[in-house]
Structure formats: C-alpha cells, structure tokens
Biotite code that builds the C-alpha atoms (Angstrom):
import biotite.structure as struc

atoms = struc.array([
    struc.Atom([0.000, 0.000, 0.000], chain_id="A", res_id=1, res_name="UNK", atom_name="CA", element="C"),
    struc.Atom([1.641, 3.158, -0.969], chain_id="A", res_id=2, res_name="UNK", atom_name="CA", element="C"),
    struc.Atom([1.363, 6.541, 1.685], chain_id="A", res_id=3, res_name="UNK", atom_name="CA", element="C"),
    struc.Atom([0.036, 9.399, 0.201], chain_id="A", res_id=4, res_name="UNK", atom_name="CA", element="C"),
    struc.Atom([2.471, 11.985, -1.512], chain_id="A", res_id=5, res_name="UNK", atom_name="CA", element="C"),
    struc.Atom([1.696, 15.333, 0.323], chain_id="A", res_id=6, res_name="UNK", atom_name="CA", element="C"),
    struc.Atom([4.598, 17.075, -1.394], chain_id="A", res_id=7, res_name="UNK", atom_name="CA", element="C"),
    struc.Atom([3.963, 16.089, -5.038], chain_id="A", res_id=8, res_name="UNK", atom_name="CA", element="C"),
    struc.Atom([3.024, 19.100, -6.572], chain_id="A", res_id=9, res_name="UNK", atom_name="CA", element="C"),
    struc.Atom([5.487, 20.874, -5.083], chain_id="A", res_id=10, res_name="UNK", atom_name="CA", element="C"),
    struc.Atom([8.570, 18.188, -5.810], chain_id="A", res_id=11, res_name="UNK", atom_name="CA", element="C"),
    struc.Atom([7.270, 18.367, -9.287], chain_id="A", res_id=12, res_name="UNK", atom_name="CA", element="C"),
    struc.Atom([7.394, 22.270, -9.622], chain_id="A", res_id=13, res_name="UNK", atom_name="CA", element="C"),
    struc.Atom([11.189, 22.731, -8.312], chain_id="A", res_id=14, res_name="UNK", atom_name="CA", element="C"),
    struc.Atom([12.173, 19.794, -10.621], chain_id="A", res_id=15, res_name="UNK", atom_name="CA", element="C"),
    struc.Atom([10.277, 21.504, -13.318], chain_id="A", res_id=16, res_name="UNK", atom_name="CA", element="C"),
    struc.Atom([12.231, 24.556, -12.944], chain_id="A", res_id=17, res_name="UNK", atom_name="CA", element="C"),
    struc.Atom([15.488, 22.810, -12.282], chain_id="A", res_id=18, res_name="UNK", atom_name="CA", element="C"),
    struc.Atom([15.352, 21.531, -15.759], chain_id="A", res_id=19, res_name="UNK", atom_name="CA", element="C"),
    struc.Atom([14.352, 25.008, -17.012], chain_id="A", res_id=20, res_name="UNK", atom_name="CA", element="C"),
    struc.Atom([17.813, 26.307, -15.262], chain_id="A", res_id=21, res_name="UNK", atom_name="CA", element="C"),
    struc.Atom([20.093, 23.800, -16.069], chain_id="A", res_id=22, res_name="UNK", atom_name="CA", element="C"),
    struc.Atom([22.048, 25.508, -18.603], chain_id="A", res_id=23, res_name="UNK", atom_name="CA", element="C"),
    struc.Atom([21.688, 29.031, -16.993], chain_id="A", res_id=24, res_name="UNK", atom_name="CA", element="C"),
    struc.Atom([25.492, 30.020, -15.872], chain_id="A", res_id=25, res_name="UNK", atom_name="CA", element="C"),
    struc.Atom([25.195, 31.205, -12.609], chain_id="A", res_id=26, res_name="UNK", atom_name="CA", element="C"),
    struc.Atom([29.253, 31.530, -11.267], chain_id="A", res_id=27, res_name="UNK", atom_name="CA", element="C"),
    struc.Atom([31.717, 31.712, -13.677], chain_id="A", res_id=28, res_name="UNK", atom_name="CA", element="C"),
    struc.Atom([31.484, 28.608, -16.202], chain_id="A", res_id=29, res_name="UNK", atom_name="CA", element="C"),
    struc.Atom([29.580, 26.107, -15.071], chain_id="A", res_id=30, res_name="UNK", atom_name="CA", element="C"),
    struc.Atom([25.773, 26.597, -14.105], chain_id="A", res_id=31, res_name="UNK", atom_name="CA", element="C"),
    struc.Atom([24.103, 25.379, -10.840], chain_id="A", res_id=32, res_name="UNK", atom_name="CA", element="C"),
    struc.Atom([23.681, 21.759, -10.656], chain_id="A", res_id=33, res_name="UNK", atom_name="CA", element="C"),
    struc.Atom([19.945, 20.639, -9.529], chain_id="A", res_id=34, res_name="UNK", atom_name="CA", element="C"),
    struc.Atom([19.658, 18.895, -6.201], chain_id="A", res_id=35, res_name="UNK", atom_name="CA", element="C"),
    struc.Atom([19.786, 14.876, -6.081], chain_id="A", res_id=36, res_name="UNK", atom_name="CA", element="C"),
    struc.Atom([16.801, 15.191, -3.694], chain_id="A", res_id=37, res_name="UNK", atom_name="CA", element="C"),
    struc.Atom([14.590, 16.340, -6.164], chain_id="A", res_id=38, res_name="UNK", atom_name="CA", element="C"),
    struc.Atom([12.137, 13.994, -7.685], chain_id="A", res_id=39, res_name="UNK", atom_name="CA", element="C"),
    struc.Atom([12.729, 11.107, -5.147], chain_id="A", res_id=40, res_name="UNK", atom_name="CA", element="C"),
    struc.Atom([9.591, 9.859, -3.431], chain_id="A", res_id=41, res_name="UNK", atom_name="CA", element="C"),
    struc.Atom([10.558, 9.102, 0.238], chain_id="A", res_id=42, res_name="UNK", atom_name="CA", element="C"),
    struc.Atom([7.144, 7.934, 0.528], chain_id="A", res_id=43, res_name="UNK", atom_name="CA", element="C"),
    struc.Atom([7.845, 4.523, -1.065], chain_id="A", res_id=44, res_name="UNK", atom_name="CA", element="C"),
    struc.Atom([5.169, 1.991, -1.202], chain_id="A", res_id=45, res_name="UNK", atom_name="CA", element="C"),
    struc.Atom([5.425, -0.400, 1.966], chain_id="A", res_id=46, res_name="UNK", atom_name="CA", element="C"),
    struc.Atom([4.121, -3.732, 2.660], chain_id="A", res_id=47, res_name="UNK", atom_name="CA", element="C"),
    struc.Atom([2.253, -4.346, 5.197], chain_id="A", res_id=48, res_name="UNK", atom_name="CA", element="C"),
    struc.Atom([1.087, -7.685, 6.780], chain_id="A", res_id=49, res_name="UNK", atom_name="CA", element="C"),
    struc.Atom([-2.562, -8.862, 5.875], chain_id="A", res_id=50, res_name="UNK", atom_name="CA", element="C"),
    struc.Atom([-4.700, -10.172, 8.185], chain_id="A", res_id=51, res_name="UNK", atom_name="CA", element="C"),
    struc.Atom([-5.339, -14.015, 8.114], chain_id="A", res_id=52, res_name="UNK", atom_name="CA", element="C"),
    struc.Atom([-8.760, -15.122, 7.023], chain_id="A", res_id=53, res_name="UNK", atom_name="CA", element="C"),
    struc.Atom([-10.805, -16.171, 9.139], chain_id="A", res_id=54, res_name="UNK", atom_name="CA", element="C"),
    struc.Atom([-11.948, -18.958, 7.137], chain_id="A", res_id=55, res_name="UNK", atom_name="CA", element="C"),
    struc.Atom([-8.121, -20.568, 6.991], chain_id="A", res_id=56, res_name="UNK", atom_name="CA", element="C"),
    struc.Atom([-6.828, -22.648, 9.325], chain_id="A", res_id=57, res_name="UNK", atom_name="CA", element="C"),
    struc.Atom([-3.915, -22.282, 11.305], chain_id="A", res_id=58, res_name="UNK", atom_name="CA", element="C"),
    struc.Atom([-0.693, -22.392, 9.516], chain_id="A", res_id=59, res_name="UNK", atom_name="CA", element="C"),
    struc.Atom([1.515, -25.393, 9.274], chain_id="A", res_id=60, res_name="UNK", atom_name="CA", element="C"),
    struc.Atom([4.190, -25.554, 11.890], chain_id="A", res_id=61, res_name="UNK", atom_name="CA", element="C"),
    struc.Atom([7.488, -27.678, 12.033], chain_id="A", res_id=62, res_name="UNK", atom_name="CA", element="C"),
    struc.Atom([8.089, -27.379, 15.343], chain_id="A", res_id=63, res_name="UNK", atom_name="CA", element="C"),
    struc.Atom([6.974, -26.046, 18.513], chain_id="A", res_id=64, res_name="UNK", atom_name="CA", element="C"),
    struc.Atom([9.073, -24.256, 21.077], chain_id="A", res_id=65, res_name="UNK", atom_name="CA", element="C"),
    struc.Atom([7.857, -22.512, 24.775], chain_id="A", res_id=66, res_name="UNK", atom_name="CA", element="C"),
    struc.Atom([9.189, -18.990, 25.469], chain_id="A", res_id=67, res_name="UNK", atom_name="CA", element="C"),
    struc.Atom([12.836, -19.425, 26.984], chain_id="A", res_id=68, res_name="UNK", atom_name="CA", element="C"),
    struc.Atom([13.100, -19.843, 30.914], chain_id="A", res_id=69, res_name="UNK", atom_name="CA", element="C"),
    struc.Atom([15.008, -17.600, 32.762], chain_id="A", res_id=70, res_name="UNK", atom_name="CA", element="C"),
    struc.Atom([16.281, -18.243, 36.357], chain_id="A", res_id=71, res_name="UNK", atom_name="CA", element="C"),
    struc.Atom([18.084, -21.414, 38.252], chain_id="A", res_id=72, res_name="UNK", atom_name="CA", element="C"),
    struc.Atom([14.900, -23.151, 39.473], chain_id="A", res_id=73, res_name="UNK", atom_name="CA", element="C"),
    struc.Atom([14.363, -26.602, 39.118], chain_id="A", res_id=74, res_name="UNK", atom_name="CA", element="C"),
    struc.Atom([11.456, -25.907, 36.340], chain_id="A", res_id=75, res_name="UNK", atom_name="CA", element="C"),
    struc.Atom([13.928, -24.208, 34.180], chain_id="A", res_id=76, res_name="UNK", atom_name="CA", element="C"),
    struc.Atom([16.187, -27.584, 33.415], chain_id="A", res_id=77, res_name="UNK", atom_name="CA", element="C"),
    struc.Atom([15.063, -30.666, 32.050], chain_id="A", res_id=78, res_name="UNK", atom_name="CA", element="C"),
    struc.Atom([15.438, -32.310, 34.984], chain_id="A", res_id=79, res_name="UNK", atom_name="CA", element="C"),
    struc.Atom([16.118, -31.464, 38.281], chain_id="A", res_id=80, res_name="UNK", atom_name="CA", element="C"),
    struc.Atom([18.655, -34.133, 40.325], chain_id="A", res_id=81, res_name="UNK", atom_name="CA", element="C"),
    struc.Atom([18.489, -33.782, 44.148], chain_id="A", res_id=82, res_name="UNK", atom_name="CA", element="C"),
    struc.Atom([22.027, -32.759, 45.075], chain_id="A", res_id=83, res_name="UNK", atom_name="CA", element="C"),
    struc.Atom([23.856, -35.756, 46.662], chain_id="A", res_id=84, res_name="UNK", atom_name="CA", element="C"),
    struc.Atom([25.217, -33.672, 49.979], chain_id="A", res_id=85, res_name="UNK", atom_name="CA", element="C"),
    struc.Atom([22.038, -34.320, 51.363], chain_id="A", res_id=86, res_name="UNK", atom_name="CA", element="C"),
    struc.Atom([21.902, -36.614, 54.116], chain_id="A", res_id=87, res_name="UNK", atom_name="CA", element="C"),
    struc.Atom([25.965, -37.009, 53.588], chain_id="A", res_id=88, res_name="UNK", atom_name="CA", element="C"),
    struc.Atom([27.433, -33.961, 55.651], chain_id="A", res_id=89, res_name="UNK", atom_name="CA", element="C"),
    struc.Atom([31.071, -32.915, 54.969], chain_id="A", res_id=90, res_name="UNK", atom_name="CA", element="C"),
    struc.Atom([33.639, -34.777, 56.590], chain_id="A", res_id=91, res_name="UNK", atom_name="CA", element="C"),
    struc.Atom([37.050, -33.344, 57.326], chain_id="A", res_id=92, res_name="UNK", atom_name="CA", element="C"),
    struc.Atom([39.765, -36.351, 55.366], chain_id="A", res_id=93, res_name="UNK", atom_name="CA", element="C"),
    struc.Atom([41.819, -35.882, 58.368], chain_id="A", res_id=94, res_name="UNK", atom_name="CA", element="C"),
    struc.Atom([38.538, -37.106, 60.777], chain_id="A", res_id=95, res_name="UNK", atom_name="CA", element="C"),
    struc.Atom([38.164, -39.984, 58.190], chain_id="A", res_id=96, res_name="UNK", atom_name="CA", element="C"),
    struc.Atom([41.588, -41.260, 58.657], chain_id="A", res_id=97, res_name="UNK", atom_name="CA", element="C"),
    struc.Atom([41.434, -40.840, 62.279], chain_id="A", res_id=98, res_name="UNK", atom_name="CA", element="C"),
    struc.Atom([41.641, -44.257, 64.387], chain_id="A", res_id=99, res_name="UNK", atom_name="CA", element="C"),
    struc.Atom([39.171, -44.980, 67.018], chain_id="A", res_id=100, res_name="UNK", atom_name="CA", element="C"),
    struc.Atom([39.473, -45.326, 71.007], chain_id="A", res_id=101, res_name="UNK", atom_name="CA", element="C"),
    struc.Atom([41.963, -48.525, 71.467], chain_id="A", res_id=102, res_name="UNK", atom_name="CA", element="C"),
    struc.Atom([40.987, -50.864, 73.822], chain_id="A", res_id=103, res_name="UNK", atom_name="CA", element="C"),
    struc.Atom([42.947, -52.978, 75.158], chain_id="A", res_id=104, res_name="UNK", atom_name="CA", element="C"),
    struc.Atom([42.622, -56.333, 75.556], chain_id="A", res_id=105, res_name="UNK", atom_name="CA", element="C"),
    struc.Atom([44.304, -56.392, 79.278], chain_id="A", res_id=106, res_name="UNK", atom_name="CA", element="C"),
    struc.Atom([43.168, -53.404, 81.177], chain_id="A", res_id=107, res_name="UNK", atom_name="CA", element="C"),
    struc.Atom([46.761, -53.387, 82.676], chain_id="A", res_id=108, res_name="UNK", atom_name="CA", element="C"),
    struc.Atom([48.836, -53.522, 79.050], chain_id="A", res_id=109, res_name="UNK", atom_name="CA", element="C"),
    struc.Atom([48.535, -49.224, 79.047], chain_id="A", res_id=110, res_name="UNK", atom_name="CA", element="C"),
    struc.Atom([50.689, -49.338, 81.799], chain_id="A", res_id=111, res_name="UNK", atom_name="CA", element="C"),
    struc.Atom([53.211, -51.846, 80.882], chain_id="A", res_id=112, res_name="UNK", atom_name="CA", element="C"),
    struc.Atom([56.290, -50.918, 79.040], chain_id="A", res_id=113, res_name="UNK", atom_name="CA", element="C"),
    struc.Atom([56.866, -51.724, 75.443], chain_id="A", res_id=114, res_name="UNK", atom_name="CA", element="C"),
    struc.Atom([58.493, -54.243, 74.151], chain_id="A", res_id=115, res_name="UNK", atom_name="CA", element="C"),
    struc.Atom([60.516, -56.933, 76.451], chain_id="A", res_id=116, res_name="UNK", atom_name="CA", element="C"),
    struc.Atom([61.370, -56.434, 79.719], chain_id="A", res_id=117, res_name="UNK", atom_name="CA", element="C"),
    struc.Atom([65.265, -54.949, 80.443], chain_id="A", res_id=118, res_name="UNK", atom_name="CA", element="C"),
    struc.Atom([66.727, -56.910, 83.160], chain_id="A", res_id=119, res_name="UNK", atom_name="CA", element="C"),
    struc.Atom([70.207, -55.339, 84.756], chain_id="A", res_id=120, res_name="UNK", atom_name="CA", element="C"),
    struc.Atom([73.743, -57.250, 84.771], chain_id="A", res_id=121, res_name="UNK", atom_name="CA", element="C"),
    struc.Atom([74.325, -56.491, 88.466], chain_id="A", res_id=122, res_name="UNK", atom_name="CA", element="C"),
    struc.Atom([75.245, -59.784, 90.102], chain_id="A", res_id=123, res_name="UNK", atom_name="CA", element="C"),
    struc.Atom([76.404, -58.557, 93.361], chain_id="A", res_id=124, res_name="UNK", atom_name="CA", element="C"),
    struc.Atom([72.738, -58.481, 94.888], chain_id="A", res_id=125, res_name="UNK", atom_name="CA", element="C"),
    struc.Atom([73.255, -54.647, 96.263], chain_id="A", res_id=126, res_name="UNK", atom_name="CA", element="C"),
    struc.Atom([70.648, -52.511, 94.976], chain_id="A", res_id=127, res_name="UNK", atom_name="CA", element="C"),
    struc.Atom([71.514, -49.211, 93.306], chain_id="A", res_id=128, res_name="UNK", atom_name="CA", element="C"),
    struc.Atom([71.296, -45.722, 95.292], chain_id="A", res_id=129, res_name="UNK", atom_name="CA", element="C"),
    struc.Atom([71.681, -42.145, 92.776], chain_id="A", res_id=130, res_name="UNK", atom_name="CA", element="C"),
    struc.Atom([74.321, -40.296, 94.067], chain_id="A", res_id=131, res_name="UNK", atom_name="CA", element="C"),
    struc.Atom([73.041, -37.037, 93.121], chain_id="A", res_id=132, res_name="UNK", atom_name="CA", element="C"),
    struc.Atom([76.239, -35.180, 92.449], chain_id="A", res_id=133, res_name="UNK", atom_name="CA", element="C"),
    struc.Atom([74.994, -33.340, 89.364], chain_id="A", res_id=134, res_name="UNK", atom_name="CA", element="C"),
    struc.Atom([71.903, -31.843, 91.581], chain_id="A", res_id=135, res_name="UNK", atom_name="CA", element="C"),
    struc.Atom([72.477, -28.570, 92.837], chain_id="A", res_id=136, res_name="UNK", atom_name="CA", element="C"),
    struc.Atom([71.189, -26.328, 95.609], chain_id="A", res_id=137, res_name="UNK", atom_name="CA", element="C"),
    struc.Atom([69.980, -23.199, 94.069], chain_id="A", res_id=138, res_name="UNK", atom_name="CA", element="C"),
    struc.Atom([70.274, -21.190, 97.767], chain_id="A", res_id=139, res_name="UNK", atom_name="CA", element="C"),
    struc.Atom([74.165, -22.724, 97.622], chain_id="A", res_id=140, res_name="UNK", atom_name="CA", element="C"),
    struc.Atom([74.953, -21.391, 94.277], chain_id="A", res_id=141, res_name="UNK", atom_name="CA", element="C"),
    struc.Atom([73.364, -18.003, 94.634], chain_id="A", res_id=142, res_name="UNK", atom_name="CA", element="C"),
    struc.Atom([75.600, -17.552, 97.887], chain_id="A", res_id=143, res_name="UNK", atom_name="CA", element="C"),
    struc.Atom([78.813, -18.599, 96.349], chain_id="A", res_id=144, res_name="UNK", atom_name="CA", element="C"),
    struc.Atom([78.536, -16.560, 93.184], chain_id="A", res_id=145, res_name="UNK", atom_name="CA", element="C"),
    struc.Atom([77.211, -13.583, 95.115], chain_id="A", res_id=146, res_name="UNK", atom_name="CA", element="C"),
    struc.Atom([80.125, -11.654, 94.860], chain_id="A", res_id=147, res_name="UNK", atom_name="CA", element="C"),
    struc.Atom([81.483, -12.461, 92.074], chain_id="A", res_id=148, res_name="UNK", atom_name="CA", element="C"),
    struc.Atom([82.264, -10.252, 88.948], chain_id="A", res_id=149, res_name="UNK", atom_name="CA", element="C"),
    struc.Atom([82.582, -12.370, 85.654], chain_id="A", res_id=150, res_name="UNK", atom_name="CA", element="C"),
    struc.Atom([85.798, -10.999, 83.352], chain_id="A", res_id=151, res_name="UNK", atom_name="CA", element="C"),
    struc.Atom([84.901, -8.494, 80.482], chain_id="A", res_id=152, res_name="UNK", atom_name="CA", element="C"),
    struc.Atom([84.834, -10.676, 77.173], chain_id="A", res_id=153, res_name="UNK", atom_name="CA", element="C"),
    struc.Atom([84.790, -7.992, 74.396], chain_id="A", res_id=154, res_name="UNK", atom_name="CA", element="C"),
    struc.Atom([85.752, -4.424, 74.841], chain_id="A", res_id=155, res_name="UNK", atom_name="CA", element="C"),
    struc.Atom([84.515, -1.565, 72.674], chain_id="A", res_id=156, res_name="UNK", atom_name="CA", element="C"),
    struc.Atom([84.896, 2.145, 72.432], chain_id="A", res_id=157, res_name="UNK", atom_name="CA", element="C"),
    struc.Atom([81.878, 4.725, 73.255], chain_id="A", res_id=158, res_name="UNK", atom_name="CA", element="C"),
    struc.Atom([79.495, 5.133, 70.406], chain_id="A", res_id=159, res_name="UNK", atom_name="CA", element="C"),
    struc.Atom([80.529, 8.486, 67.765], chain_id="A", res_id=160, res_name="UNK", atom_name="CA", element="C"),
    struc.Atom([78.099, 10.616, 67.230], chain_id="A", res_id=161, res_name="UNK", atom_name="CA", element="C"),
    struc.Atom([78.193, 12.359, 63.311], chain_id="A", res_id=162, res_name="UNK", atom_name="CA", element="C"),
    struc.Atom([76.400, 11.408, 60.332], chain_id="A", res_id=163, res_name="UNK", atom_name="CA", element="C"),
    struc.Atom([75.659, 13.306, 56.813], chain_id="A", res_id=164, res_name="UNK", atom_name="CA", element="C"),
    struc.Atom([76.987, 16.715, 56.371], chain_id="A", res_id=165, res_name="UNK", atom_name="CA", element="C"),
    struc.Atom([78.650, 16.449, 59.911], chain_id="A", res_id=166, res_name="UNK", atom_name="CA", element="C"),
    struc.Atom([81.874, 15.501, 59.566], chain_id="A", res_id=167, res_name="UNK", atom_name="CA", element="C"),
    struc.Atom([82.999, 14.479, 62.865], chain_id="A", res_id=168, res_name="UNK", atom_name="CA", element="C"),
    struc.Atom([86.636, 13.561, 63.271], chain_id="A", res_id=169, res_name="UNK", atom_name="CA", element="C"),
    struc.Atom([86.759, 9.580, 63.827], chain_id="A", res_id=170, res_name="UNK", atom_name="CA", element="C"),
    struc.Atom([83.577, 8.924, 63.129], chain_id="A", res_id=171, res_name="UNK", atom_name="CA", element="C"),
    struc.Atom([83.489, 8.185, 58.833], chain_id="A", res_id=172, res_name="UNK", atom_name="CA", element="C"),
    struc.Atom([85.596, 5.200, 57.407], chain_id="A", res_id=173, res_name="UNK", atom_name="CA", element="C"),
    struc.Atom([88.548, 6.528, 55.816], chain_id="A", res_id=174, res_name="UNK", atom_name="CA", element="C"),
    struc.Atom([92.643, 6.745, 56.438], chain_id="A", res_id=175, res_name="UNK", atom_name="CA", element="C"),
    struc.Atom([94.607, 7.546, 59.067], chain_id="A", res_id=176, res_name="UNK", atom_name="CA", element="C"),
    struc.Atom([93.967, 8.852, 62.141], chain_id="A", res_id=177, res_name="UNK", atom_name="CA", element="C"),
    struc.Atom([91.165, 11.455, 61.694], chain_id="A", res_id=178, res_name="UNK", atom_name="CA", element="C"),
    struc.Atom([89.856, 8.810, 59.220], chain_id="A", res_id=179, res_name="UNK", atom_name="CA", element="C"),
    struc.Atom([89.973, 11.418, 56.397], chain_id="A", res_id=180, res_name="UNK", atom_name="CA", element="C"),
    struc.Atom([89.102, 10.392, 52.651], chain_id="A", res_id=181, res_name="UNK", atom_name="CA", element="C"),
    struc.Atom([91.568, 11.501, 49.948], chain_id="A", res_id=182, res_name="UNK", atom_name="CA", element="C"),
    struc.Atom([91.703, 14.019, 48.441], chain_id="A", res_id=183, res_name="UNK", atom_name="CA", element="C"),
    struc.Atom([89.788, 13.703, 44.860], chain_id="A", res_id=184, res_name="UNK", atom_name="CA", element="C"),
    struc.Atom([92.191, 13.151, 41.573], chain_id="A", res_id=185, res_name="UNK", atom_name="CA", element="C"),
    struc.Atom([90.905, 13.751, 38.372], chain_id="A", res_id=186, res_name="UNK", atom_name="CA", element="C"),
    struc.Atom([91.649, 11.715, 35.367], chain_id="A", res_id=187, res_name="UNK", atom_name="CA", element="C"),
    struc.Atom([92.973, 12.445, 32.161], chain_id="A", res_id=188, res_name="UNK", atom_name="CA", element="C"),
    struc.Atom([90.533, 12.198, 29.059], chain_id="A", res_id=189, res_name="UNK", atom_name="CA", element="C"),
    struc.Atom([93.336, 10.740, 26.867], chain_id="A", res_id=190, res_name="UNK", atom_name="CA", element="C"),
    struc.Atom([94.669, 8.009, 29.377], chain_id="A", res_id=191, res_name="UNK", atom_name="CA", element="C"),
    struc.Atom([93.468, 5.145, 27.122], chain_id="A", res_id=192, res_name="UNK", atom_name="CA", element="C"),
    struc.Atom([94.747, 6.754, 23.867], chain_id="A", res_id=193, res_name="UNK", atom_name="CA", element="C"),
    struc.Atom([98.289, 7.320, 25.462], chain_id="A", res_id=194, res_name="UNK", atom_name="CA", element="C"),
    struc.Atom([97.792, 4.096, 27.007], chain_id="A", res_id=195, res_name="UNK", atom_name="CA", element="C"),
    struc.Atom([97.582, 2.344, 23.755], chain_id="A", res_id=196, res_name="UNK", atom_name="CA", element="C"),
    struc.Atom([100.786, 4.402, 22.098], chain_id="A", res_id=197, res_name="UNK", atom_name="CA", element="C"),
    struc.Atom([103.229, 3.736, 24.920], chain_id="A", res_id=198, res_name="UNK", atom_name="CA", element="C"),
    struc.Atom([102.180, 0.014, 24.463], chain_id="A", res_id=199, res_name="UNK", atom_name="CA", element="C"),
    struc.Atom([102.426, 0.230, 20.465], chain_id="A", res_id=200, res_name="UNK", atom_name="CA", element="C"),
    struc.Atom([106.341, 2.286, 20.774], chain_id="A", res_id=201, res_name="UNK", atom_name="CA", element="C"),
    struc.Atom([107.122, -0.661, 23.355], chain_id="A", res_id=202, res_name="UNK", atom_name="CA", element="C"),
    struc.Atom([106.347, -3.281, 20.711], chain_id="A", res_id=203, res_name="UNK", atom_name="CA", element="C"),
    struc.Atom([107.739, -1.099, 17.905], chain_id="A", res_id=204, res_name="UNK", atom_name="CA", element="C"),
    struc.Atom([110.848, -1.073, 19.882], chain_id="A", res_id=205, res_name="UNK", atom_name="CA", element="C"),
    struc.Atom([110.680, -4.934, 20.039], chain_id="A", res_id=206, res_name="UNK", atom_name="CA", element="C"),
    struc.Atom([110.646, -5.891, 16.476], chain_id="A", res_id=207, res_name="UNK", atom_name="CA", element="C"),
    struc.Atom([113.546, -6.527, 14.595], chain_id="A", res_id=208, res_name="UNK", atom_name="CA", element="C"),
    struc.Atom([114.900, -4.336, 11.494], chain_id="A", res_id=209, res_name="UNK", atom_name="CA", element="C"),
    struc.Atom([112.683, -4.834, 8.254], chain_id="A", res_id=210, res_name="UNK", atom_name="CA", element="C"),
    struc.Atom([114.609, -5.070, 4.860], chain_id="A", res_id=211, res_name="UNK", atom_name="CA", element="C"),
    struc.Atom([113.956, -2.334, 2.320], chain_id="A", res_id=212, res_name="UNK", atom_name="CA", element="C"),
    struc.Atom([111.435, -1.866, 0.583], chain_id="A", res_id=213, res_name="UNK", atom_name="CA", element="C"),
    struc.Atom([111.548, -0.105, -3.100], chain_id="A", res_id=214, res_name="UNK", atom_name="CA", element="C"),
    struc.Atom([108.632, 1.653, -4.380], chain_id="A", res_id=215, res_name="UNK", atom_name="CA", element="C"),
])
C-alpha cells in the first residue's frame, strides 16, 4: 500500500524549474547543478502484513518451542537431580583417617612398658642408690657466686656521634687517624689513547729491522 504523496506538486514544480535552469550560468562557467533530492519519493510503497482469514486454518508448523526460561529453578532444566550432599554432611579427610578409642585387651597392658622387659647385669645383689652429684642447691649457688664479677669478654669504644653533612673527626671510614678520605684526583681524558701508544712504541721497539722496501 503506498502513503500518500503530500509534497507532489510541489517536488514536481522545483524539478520543473530545475530543468528550465540547467544551462543558466550562474558563477563563472559552469551553471548550478539541480539537487539529487529532487524527484525522489521518500514515501515509497510499503508492505504491510494482511490479516489471516478467518476462514483458513492455522498455519503449518514444524516445530513447537515454549518462550525461553530464565532463572536457576528446578522448572527451568530438564530435569532437576536432588544434590547428593544431602543426608551425607562434609567430613574433614583428616577425621576420616582418624583411628578410634583402642581398647585394650588387658586393662593393665597401658601401663606396661613396650616391648621386652630390660633386666640389669648387676650380680652382686646390692641394689643401686643415685648419688646425686649433678643436683644442685639453688640457695648454695646463689651464695657462692654472690660476689662475684665475671671478666669483660669484648671491649669496645663509646658510640661516635656524626652522620651526613657532619663531619665528625673519627667517626666516617677513611685513612689515618682522623679517618679522612683523599683528596679527589681527576683523570685524564686521553689516558686510554696514550695508554695504547706507549704500548704500540714498546712493541715497535721490540721488532727486529725490516729489509727495504723499493717503491
């Protein structure tokens, strides 16, 4: 169904006199050039859907579908698994591997030692007393050592005081006995080059005397 034109006599009058002025030189040489625009029906004809009869029957389908499911219930997959922590709670592997209570099967056996039974090599039938040298009285000990005034192991000087920008006597690492650094010497730009002659003269001086040579 094509829209109705509301511009068409008025499209077809400026295209009328377009073509009229065509050849008419308006700025220097060449005339003014109509507009693209003219002429062209934006109202183009559009197609539009009819409505089905009501005597036809509903159209032929292929296939079926439901409107997509949104969410993560259990009517939006196709089937919906109970999870299998239920009834199962989480054990800890270390409480799996865990032994039981022991019981023993002689209520006495925790208090037995392990293994067999040492038996001593004294023959002489005299039981054995602890002397107890190596126990000491702490009273004793304080008493002797009360006065006593350990030797000095390590002796050091008094802390310097100095730091950045104060430059204590003693107190940077340097020489001698104020502990000065020395004084800065500059080096000389050319050192390698007059490194390298003295070495090339020394071998110069080395070589033995070449025979002539003619041009």
């Amino acid at each position: 169904v094509e829209a109705e034109d509301k511009h068409a006599e008025k499209r077809a009058a400026i295209f009328g006199a377009s073509l009229e002025a065509a050849n008419t030189p308006a700025w220097g040489y060449f005339g003014t050039t109509g507009s693209l625009a003219i002429g062209d029906n934006s109202y183009a004809p559009k197609l539009t859907r009819k409505p089905p009869a009501e005597e036809e029957g509903e159209p032929l389908r292929n296939m079926v579908t439901n409107p997509t499911k949104k969410g993560a219930g259990p009517d939006v997959y196709f089937t919906f698994e109970t999870p299998v922590s239920l009834g199962d709670p989480y054990i800890d592997p270390g409480a799996r591997n865990k032994k039981g209570k022991v019981w023993m099967v002689d209520p006495d056996a925790s208090f037995k030692p392990p293994g067999a039974i040492k038996r001593s090599l004294n023959k002489l039938g005299f039981a054995y007393v602890e002397h107890c040298d190596s126990a000491k009285d702490p009273k004793e000990v304080k008493e002797k050592y009360k006065d006593y005034i350990p030797p000095r192991q390590i002796y050091t000087n008094p802390t310097k005081k100095g730091g950045g920008g104060v430059l204590t006597t003693g107190v940077l690492f340097g020489w001698g006995e104020d502990r000065k650094f020395p004084d800065h010497v500059p080096d000389d730009f050319d050192s390698a080059k007059k490194q390298r002659l003295k070495e090339l003269e020394e071998h110069r001086s080395k070589l033995q005397e070449a025979p002539f040579k003619g041009i």
